[in-house]
N, C-alpha and C positions, 0 to 999 in steps of 0.2 A: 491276462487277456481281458480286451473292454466285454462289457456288457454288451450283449447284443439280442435285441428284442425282436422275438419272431413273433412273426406275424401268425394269425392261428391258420391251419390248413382249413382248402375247400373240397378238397379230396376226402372222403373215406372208404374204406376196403367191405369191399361187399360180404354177407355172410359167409361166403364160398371163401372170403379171401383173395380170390382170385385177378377180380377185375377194381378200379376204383371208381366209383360212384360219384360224381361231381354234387355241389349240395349248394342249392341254389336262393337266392332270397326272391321274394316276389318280383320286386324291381326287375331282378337280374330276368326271371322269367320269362316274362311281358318285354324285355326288351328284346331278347333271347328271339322271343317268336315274333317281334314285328321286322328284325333284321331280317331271318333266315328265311321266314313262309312271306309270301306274298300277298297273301292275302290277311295278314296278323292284324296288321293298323286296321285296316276297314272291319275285320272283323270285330273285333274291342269296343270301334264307334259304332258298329250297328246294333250291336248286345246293348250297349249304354242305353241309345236312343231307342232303343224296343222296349227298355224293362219301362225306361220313363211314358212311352207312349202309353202300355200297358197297362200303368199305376194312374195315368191319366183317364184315360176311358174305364177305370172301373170292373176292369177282366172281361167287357165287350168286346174285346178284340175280333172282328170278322176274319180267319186265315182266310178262308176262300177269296173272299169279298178284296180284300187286301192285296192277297196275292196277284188278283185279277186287272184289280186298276195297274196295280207296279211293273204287270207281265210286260210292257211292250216300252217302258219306260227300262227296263232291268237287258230286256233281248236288243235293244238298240245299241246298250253298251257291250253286250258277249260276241256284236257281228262287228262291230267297231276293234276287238281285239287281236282277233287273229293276224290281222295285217299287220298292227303298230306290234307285235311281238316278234314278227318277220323284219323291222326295222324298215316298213310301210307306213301309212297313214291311211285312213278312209275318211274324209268329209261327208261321202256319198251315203252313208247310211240312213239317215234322218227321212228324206224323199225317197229312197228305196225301199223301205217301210211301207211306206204310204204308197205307194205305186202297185208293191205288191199284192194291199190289199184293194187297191180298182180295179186291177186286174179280177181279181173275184169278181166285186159287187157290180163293177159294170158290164164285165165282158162273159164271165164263166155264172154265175147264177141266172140269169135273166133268160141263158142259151140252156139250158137244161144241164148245167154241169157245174151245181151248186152241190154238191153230195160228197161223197169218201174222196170221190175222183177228183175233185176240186185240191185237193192237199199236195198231191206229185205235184200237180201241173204248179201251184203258187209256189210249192218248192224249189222246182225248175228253174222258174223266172228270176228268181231271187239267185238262185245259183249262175244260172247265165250271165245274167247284170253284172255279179261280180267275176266272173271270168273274163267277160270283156273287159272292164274297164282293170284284172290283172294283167290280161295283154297288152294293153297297150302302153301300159306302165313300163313293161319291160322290156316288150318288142321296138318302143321307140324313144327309150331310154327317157322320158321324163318324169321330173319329181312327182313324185307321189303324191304331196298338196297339191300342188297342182292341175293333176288329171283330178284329184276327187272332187276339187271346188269347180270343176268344166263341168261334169258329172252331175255336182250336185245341182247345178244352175239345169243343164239340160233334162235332167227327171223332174227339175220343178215345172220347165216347160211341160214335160210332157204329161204328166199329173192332171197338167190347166187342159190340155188339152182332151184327155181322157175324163176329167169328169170335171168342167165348169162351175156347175152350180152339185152344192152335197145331193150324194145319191143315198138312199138307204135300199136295206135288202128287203126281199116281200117273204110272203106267209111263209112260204114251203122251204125256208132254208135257215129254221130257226138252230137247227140242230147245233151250230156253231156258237151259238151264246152260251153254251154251257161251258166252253173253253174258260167263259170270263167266270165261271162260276163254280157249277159242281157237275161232274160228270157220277151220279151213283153218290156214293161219301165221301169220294178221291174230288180236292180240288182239281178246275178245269185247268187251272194254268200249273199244274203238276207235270200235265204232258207236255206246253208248250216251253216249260220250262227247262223240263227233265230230258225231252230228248235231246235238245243242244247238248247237255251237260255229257250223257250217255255218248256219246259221239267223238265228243272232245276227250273222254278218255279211252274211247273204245282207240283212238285213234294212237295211242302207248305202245298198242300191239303191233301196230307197223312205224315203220323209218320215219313216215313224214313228222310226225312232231317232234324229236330229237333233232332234225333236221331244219325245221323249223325255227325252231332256238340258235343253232348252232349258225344258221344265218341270219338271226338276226342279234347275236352276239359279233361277228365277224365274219361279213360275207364273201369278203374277199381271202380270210383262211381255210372258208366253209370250199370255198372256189378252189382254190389250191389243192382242196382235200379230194377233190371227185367229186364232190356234191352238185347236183344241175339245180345252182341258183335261180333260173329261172322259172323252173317247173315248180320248185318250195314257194317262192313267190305269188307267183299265178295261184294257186292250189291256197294259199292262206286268204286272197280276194274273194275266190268262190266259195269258200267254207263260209268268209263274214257274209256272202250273200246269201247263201242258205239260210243260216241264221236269221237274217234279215227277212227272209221267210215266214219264218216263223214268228217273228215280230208283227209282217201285216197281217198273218189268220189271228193276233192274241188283240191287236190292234182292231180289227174289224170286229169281233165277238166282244170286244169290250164297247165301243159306241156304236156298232150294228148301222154302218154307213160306212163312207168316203166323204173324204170333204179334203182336194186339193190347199187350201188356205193352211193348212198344218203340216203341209211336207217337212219345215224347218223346225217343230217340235223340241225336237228329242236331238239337232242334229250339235249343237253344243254342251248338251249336258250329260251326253251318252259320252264325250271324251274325259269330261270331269269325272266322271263317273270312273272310267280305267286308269283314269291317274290315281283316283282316293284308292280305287284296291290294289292299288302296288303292284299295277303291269306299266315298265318305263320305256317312253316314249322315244330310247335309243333304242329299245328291241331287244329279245335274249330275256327278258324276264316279265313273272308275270302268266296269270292262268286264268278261266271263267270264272271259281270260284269266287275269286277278290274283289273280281271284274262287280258279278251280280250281288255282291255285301257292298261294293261301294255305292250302284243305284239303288239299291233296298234303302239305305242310308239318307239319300238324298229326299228317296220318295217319303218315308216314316219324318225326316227332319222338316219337310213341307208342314205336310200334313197335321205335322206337332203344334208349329208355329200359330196353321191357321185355327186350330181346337181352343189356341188361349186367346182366337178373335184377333190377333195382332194386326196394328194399321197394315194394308201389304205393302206401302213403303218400306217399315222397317222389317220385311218378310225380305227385301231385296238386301238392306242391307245387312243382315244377319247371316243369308246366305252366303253373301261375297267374303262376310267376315268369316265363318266356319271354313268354305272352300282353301281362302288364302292360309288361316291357323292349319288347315289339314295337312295343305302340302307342305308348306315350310316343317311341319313334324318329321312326315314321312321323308323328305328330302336329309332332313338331320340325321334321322333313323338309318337310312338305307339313302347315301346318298347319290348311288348310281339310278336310283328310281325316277327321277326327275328329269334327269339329263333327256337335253333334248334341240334346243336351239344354244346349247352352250358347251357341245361333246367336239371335241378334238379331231378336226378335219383335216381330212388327206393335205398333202402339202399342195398348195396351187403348182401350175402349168408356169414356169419362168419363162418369157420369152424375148428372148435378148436382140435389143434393136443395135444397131453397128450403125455410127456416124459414118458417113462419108471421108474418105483420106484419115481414118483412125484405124488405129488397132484394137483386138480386142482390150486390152488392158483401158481404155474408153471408153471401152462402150458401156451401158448405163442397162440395169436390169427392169422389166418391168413386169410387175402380179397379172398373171391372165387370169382365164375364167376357169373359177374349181372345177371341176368336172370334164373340163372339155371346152364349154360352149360353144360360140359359135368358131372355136379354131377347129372345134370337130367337124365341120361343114367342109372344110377347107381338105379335108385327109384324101378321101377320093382322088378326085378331081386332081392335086397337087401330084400322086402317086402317077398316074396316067400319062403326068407330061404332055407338051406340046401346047399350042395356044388358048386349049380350050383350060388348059389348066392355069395359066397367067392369067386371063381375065377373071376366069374363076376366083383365084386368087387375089387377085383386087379388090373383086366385090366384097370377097370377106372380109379383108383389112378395110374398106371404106364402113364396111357395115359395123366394125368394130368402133373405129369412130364415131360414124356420126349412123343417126336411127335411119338409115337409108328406107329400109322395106316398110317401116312405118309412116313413112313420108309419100311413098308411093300409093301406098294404102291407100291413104287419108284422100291423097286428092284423085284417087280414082274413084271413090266412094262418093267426094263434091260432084265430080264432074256428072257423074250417073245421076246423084242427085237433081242436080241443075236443068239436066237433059229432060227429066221425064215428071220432075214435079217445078212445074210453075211459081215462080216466086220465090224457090231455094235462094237461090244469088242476092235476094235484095238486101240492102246494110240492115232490114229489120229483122228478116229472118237469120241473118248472121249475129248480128247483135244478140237475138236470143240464143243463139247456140251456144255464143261465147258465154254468155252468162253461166248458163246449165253445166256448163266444159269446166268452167271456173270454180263452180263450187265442189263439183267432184276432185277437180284438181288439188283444190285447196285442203279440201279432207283427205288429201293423199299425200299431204308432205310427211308428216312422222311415219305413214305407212311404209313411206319409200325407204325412211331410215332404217326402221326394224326390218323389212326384209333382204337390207345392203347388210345387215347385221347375221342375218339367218333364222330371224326372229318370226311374227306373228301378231299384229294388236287388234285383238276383238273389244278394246273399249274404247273403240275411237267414237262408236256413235254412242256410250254412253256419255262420252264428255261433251258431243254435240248436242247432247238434251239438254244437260246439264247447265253448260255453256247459256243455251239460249234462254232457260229457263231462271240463271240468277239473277239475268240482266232486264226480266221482264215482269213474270211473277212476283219474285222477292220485292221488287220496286213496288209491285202492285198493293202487295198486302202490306211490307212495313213501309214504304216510303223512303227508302234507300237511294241515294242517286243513283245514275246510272254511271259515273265513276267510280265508286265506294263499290258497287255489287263488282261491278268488271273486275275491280282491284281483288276483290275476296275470293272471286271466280281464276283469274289468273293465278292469286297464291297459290290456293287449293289445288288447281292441275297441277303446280308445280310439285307441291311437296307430295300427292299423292302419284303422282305421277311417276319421279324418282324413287317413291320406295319402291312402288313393282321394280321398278329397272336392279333396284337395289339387291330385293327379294329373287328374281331369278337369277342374278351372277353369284350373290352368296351360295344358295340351295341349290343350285344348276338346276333350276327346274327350269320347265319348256313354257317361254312367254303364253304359250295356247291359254290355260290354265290360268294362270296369275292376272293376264289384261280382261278375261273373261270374268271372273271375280273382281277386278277393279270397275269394269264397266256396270254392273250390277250394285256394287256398294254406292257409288257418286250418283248414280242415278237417284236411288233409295235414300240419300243423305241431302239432297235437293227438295225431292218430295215431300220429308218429312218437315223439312221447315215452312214449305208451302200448304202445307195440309192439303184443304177442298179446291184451293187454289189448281185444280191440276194444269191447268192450260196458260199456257203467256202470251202475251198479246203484242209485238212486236211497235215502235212508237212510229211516228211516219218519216224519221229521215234514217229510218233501221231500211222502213220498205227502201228508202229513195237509193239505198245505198245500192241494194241488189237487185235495183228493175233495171230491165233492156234497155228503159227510153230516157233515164237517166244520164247526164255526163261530167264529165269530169273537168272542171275547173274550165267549163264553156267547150271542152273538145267532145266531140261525139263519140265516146267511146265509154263504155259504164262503168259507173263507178267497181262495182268487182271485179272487173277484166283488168281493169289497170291496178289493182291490187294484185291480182294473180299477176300478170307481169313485171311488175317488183319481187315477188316473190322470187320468181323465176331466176330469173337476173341476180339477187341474192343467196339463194342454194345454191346459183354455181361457182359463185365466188369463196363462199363458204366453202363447199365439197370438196372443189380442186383447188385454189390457194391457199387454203388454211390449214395448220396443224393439226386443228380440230377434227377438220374433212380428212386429212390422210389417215389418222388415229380411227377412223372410225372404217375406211376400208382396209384397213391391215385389219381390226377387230375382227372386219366380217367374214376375210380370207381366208384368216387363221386365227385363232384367239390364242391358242399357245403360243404359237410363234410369235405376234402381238405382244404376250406376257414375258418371252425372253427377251424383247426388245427393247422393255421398260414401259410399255405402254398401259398405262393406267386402266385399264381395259372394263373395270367396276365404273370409273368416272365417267367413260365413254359411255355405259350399255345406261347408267340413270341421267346423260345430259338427253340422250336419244329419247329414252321414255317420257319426262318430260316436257319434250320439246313437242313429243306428238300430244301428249297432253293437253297443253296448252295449244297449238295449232288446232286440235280440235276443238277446245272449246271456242277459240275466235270464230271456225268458222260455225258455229251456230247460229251468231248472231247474223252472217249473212245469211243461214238458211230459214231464221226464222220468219226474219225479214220478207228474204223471198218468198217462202211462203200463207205469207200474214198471220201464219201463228204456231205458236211452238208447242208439239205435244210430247209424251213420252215416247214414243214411237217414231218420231217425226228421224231419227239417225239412223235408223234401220238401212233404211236403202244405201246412203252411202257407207256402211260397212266395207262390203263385198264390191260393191262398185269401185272402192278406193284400193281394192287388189287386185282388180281386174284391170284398172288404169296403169298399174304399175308393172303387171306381168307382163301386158300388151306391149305397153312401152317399150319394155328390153332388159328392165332388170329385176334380176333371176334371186333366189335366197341366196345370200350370202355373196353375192355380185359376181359382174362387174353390171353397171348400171349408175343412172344418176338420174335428178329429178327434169332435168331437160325432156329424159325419154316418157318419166311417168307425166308429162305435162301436153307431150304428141299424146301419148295412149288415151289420157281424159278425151281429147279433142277429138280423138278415131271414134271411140266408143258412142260419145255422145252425136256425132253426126250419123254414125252409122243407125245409133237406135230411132233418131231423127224421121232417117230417109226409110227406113222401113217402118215405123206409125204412120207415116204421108202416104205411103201405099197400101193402107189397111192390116198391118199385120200387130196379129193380138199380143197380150201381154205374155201370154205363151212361150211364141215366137220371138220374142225378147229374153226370154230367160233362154230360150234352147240358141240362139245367138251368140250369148255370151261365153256357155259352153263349148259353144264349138269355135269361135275366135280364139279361146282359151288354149285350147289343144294343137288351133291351128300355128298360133303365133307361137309356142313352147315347143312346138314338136320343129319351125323354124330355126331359133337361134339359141335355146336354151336346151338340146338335149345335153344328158349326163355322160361321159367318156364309157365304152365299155369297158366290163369287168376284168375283161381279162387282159385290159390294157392297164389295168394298176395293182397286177396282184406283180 
């Protein structure tokens, strides 16, 4: 008989004999608990990054003092939870915070109900908030990004509106600073922290968190099972508003005011934050625990940074680099953690068009809308029979076609315009429209890509800084052409650009995370080469490119509109004649099925990232242009605007949609904010605008099929 070498056992027999005892090496340990617990990985990085902070500061460590500042930085991520673990999203957290504490400092202190009684009621409000915007999520069947980015835009409105200019509290109502501090020896933010926690497990003792899980592991088995998905739903919003509760009393006892200008805070790092503590963004897994070691982590890793004095250049780009190494860990580790814009979607809706004088064995198949879309418009009305249901039926199939209601929109919004403000109609005031339409538009082509994908890019306006800043700054201080910089600025999107793309189809992690970290790194990698340089100063045929009165090759039409019309004209060539274009709507329909097809579906998700990459960095230089000078801040605004253009438009996560429609949406959006600044409405009522166009136009052609139409 051959020699046969055995391996040594990891089993041994307990003293009893009885049972056998596994015997584990550290590695195995450690890896043991970042698979199984949820909260492992963040825990390990936040132990790390404490003992180091500790050993830094000399055993100064403030708890109380510590705890205090991180309380409302830690409670943004625990109200941000609940839902994304129901296989939800909340955007709306970040302003729901802050709302709920003006609601105090503006409305309940000043009225005499600044005391004990002030906590139900801010309670309340945070809970209601999210009740509502659970309803509506469910009641009218739309994405959950989506209502929370309406949401988030409309509490920013309303924030502006409720307190303008920073309010602070007066004498009689100091009682609440001690939240941020000490109440007796017991840190303050013990309570604000420990009642969420106490809650969340009180809540063991009944169905709803088992339940909870269980739909957002598989809602549609949870559905089959008896389970009332909507009520688990609903009931995981208003919990994160409660929560979120408790964030604006830990929020106001920490800087003892309001100040509307910070609703957006905490509103993308509260999600980085539940991703580092290993709650996944498919839902079904994931607890507060991990949730608050992941923002403890962030806030301690800051704060570390800024102790050794570091440029905050490289504070950004250290962050971005830590974020991106976290999740690609945890994605390795536990790789259902991540999943999120890259999880295995229902099979789309087939709907089979029949040529005329053919048979079926002709006829030609064609992808509808996941979910539904707008064929779900169509169900009624079709069921009912009789004429109202053919015309009915028309409209949906023309609406499927071409952006019909957005077209109507548009010029019913000119014509009102024209009517009631003077001088709307003139080619100058069109000219400027187009302008403003164009650069939104333009910082919307890679968005439109990622969300035809199912995706998400938060660093489009870091590459718009970026962008305008290689091609101005960097000239300034080394004397770089403006060739040479453009060239180094286009590689750079390129190749960083591709790796995110890279990085979330290998790790399935959810683009949220990864393009938010990319936008943060490039920004920081910019900065640092420019040092004190922070500002760039656009040259004058940068301006000439993106003013109104400018034209093109002697025609009177601006130099950026007739770019953006190329552009146009281009996307759709690309989109629907090209291999490229179809490759990238089978990705977005289905990625598996995509992957049985042979579709290279990794080459697809990093030509996509890149391309918004790069499209955002071009348009930098027209907005820096535009705006005679480039700051770090200066991409902010079209972020959010570059999704708003795109949802309006007509296309939904994971599609059907093209950039024809996010190109109407830019041109909706920018006329409509147009004509209401021409009638005095504040910047308020621009953000609560946006919001509700948002819901309006999604709750139109984008709702989701119901549930119990796909179990």
């Amino acid at each position: 008989m051959a020699n046969v070498k055995m391996e040594p056992a990891l089993e041994t027999r307990s003293a009893s004999g009885r049972s056998p005892v596994v015997v584990r090496s550290t590695k195995e340990r450690l890896t043991h608990l970042t698979q199984h617990h949820s909260y492992g990985f963040a825990g390990l990085l936040m132990v790390a990054v404490l003992v180091v902070t500790i050993v830094k500061d000399g055993g100064n460590f403030g708890v109380s003092d510590q705890l205090g500042i991180a309380a409302p930085m830690i409670l943004a991520a625990m109200a941000s939870a609940p839902s994304i673990i129901g296989r939800g999203f909340d955007l709306s957290i970040s302003p729901l915070l802050v709302f709920c504490g003006a609601v105090y400092v503006v409305w309940l202190a000043p009225h005499g109900l600044g005391g004990a009684i002030a906590v139900p009621i801010v309670l309340g409000v945070g809970l209601l908030a999210g009740l509502v915007t659970g309803l509506i999520i469910t009641l009218l069947r739309i994405q959950a990004v989506v209502v929370t980015l309406g949401m988030y835009f409309a509490l920013q409105g309303v924030n502006l509106l409720i307190a303008p200019n920073p309010a602070s509290l007066g004498e009689g109502d100091r009682w609440i600073y001690h939240l941020a501090g000490q109440v007796g020896p017991i840190p303050g933010a013990v309570f604000t922290l420990g009642v969420p926690v106490l809650i969340w497990y009180g809540l063991k003792r009944i169905p709803f968190r088992g339940l909870l899980y269980a739909v957002g592991s598989n809602d549609a088995t949870a559905f089959s099972s008896g389970v009332n998905v909507t009520a688990v739903r609903v009931g995981s919003y208003a919990l994160g508003g409660l929560f979120a509760g408790f964030g604006g009393l830990a929020l106001t006892a920490l800087v003892r005011s309001t100040n509307a200008s910070t609703s957006t805070q905490y509103a993308l790092i509260a999600i980085a934050a539940v991703v580092l503590g290993g709650t996944s963004l498919a839902g079904g897994r994931g607890g507060l625990i991990g949730v608050a070691f992941g923002a403890f982590t962030i806030y301690l890793f800051q704060n570390l940074l800024s102790s050794f004095e570091v440029n905050p250049a490289w504070l950004q780009i250290v962050y971005g680099a830590i974020l991106i190494i976290a999740v690609v860990i945890q994605g390795a580790l536990v790789p259902e953690a991540g999943i999120g814009g890259l999880r295995a979607k229902r099979m789309p809706v087939l709907h089979r068009h029949r040529r005329r004088g053919t048979g079926p064995e002709l006829s030609t198949l064609e992808i509808g809308p996941v979910g539904g879309g707008e064929g779900d418009l169509a169900a009624a009305p079709v069921e009912a029979g009789g004429a109202v249901a053919r015309v009915w039926g028309s409209l949906v199939r023309i609406q499927e076609r071409f952006p019909l209601i957005q077209l109507v929109a548009l010029a019913a919004v000119f014509a009102f315009g024209v009517i009631t403000l003077p001088g709307l109609g003139s080619w100058v005031s069109i000219r400027s429209i187009l302008v403003l339409a164009a650069l939104v538009g333009l910082a919307s082509c890679g968005q439109t890509l990622l969300i035809l994908m199912g995706g998400f890019d938060l660093s489009v306006s870091g590459f718009i800084v970026a962008g305008g800043l290689t091609v101005t700054a960097l000239n300034l201080k080394y004397g770089i052409s403006f060739g040479a910089a453009l060239a180094l600025a286009l590689v750079s999107a390129t190749v960083l650009g591709g790796f995110a793309g890279y990085i979330c189809h290998r790790f399935r992690i959810n683009p949220l995370v990864v393009t938010l970290a990319m936008g943060s790194l490039v920004i920081g990698l910019v900065k640092v080469q420019i040092g004190e340089q922070a500002n760039g100063y656009p040259t004058e045929w940068m301006q000439q490119l993106a003013m109104p009165v400018t034209k093109t090759f002697g025609i009177g039409i601006p130099p950026a509109v007739s770019i953006w019309i190329l552009v146009v004209v281009l996307f759709g060539i690309v989109l629907h004649r090209t291999r490229l274009g179809r490759n990238l709507f089978a990705t977005g329909a289905n990625p598996r099925a995509a992957d049985n097809a042979l579709i290279n579906t990794r080459r697809v998700w990093m030509a996509a990232f890149a391309f918004s990459a790069v499209t955002s960095t071009l348009v930098g230089i027209l907005i820096g242009g535009f705006a005679g000078q480039v700051v770090d801040t200066g991409g902010d605004a079209y972020l959010f605007q570059s999704v708003v253009a795109v949802i309006v438009g007509g296309t939904i996560f994971g599609g059907p949609g093209d950039y024809t429609r996010t190109a109407i949406g830019a041109l909706f959006i920018t006329l409509l904010i147009t004509v209401l600044v021409g009638h005095g409405a504040s910047k308020a009522i621009e953000f609560i605008v946006y919001g509700a166009i948002i819901l309006v136009a999604v709750a139109i052609y984008g709702r989701e099929r119901r549930l119990r139409d796909r179990v």
